[in-house]
C-alpha positions in Angstrom: 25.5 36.2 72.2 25.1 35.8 76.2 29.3 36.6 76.0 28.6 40.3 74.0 25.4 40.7 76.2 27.4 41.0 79.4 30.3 42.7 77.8 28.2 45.7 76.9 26.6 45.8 80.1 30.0 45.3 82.1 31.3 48.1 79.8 28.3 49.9 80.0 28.8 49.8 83.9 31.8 50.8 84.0 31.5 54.1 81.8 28.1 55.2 82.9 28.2 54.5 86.4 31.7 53.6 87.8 34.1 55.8 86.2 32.3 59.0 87.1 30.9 57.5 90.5 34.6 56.8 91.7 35.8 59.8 90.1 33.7 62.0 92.0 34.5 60.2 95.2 38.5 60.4 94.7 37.8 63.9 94.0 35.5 64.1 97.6 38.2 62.3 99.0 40.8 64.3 98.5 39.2 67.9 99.6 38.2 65.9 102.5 41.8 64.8 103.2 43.1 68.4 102.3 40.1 69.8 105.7 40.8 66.7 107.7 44.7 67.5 107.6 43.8 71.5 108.4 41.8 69.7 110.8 44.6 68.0 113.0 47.3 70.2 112.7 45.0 72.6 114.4 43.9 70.5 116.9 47.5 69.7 117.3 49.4 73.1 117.2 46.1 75.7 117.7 43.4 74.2 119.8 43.9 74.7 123.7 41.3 73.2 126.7 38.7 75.5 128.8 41.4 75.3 131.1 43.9 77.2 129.1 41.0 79.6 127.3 40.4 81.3 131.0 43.4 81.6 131.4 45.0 82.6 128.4 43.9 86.2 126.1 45.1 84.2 122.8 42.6 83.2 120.7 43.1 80.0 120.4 40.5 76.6 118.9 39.0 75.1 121.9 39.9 71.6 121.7 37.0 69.5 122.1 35.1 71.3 119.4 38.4 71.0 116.8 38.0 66.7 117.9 34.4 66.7 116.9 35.3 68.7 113.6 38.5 65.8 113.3 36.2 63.0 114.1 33.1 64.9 111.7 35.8 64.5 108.9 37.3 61.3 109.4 33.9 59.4 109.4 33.5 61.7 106.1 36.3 60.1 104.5 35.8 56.4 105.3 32.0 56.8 104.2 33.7 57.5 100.9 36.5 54.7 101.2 33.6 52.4 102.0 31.4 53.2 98.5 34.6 52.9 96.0 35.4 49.5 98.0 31.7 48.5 97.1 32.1 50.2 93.4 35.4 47.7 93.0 33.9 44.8 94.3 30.8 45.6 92.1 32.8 46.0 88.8 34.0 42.5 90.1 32.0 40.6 90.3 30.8 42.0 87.0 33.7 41.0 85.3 33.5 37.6 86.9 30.5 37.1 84.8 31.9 37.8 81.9 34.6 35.3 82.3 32.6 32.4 83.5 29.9 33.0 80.7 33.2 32.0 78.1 34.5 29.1 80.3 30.5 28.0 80.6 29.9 28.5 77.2 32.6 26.2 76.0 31.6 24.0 78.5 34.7 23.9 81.1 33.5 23.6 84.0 36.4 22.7 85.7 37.4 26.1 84.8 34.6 27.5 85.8 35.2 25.8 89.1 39.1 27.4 89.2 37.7 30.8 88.2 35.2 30.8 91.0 37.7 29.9 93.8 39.8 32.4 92.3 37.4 35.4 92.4 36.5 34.2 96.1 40.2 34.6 97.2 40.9 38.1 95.3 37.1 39.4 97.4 38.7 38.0 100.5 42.0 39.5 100.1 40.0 42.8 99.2 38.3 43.4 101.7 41.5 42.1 104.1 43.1 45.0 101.9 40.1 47.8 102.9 40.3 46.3 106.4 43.6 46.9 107.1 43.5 50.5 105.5 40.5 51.5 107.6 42.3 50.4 110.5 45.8 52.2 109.9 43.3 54.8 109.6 41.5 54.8 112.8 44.8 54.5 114.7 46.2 57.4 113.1 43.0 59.1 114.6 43.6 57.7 118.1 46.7 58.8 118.3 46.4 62.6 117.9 43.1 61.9 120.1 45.6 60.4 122.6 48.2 63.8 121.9 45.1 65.8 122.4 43.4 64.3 125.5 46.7 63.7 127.6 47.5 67.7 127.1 44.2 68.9 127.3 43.1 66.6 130.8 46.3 67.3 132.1 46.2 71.0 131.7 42.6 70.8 133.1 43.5 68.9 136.1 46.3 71.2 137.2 43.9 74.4 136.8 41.1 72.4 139.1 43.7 71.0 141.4 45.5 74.5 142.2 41.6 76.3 142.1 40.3 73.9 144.2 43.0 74.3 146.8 42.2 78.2 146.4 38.3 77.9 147.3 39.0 75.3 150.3 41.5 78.3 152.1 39.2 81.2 151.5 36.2 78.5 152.7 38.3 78.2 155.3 39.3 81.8 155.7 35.3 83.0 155.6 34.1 80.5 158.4 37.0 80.2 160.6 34.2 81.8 162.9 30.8 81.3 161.7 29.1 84.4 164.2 31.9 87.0 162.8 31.6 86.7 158.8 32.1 90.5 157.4 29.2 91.5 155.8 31.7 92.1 152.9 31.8 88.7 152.4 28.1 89.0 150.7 28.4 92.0 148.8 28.3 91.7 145.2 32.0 91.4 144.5 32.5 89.6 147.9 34.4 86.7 148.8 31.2 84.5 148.5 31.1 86.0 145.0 34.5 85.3 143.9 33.6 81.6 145.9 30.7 81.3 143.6 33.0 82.0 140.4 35.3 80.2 141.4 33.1 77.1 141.6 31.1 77.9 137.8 35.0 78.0 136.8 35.8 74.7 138.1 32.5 73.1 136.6 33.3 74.6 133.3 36.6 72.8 133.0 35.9 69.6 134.3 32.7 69.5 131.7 35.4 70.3 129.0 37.6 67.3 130.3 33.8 65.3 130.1 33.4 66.6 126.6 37.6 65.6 125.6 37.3 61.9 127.0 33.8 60.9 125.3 35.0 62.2 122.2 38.2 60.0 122.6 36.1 57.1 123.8 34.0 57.3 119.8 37.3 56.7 119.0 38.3 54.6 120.7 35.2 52.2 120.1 35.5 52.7 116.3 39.5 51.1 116.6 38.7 48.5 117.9 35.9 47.8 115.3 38.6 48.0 113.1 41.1 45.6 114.8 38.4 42.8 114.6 37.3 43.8 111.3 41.2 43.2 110.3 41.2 40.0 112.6 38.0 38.5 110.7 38.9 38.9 107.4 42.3 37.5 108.0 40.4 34.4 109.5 38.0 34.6 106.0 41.3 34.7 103.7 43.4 31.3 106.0 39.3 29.7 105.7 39.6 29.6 109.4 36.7 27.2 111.6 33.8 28.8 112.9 35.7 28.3 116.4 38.2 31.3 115.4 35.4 33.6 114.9 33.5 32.5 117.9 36.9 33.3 119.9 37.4 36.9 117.7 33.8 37.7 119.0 34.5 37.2 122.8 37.6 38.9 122.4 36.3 42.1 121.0 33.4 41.5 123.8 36.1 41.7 126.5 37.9 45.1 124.7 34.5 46.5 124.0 33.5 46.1 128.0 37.2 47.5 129.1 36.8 50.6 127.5 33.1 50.8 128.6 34.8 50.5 132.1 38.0 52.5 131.9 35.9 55.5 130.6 33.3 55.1 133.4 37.0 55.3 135.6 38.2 57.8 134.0 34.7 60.1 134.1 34.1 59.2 137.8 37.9 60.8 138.8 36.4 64.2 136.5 33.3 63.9 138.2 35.2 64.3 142.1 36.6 67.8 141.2 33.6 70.0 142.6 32.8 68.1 145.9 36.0 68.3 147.1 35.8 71.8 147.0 32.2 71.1 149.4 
């Protein structure tokens, strides 16, 4: 009886909740898949940095925005890789049930004992599975971060670099002799003008270069959450001591600080750009 008891409510479960439930997120899945591929190619072959926009009369994506939309959909998509990994673990451990109520009901235990440990190892090597998907994942997404970044920062730099060369001769230009400025100089479409401009221009790109590199950095911090979440569940699945995961810890301490501190780098050398037009 307590054997065709948790057959109908494994069965049960599985047609009224985690056939359509899975169903509907495959099918969420793939639209997302279909707008997070639109998504990248656009960042990759349409999307140009403020640098480029002034410059350029093409319309074009700007950049940062196509990352957030990228990184918008990517977090879509492993919110839905997450719930059918729990809906599989959930149908299970369901079945697991099932099966032990037979070997308990005919009173093997040592079977019941075999069954357990081998349910234990399939959810280890499950989630090692989801683990290691996730993480091919978020490198994937690093990587055209990286592609994006390294082109956009570098085209921004260049632009601030040859502008900022531009505003220090005409500073120099205008108070070669401080008594003697034309009065030209403070008409509307003056020299100070154009300064003035010049400088709004300057603090518009290096805020776009801001905007790429903390949208890399999310990324950045959500890899490496997935390298240790790979790393631990490896250790789970070889029943590693609690020294491994005590070492796995401080290691993704260390990795979390050094991109803490080679962002902070990598802002402060952005953050120079205007005074050194001062």
């Amino acid at each position: 009886k307590k054997y065709q008891e948790d057959q109908q409510e494994l069965e049960s479960f599985t047609q009224g909740v985690y056939t359509p439930v899975t169903s509907k997120l495959q099918k969420e899945l793939a639209e997302l898949n279909a707008q997070y591929t639109i998504a990248v190619d656009l960042l990759d072959l349409e999307s140009e940095s403020a640098s480029r926009m002034l410059k350029s009369s093409a319309l074009k994506a700007e950049m940062a925005f196509v990352m957030s939309c990228v990184l918008s959909a990517f977090n879509k998509l492993e919110l839905r890789h997450q719930k059918i990994a729990e809906a599989n673990v959930e149908r299970e451990r369901r079945r697991k049930r099932l099966e032990l109520t037979v070997l308990d009901t005919n009173g093997d235990m040592g079977g019941v004992r075999s069954l357990e440990a081998e349910f234990a190892v399939a959810e280890k090597m499950q989630v090692l599975h989801e683990a290691r998907g996730k993480d091919t994942r978020a490198n994937k997404l690093m990587d055209t971060f990286d592609r994006a970044t390294v082109r956009g920062l570098g085209d921004n730099q260049t632009y601030v670099d040859d502008l900022l060369v531009r505003i220090r001769e005409l500073k120099e230009l205008v108070l070669k002799d401080a008594n003697q400025i034309p009065e030209s100089v403070y008409q509307a479409d003056g020299l100070r003008e154009s300064l003035s401009m010049a400088q709004k221009a300057t603090e518009f790109v290096l805020a776009d270069s801001q905007k790429l590199l903390t949208i890399s950095n999310v990324a950045d911090i959500m890899l490496n959450e997935a390298d240790f979440a790979v790393s631990v569940a490896e250790a789970k699945v070889s029943n590693a001591e609690s020294s491994v995961y005590e070492k796995l810890a401080s290691e993704k301490e260390k990795e979390d600080q050094k991109i803490v501190e080679d962002t902070n780098i990598r802002m402060a050398s952005i953050a120079k750009g205007p005074e050194e037009a001062s």
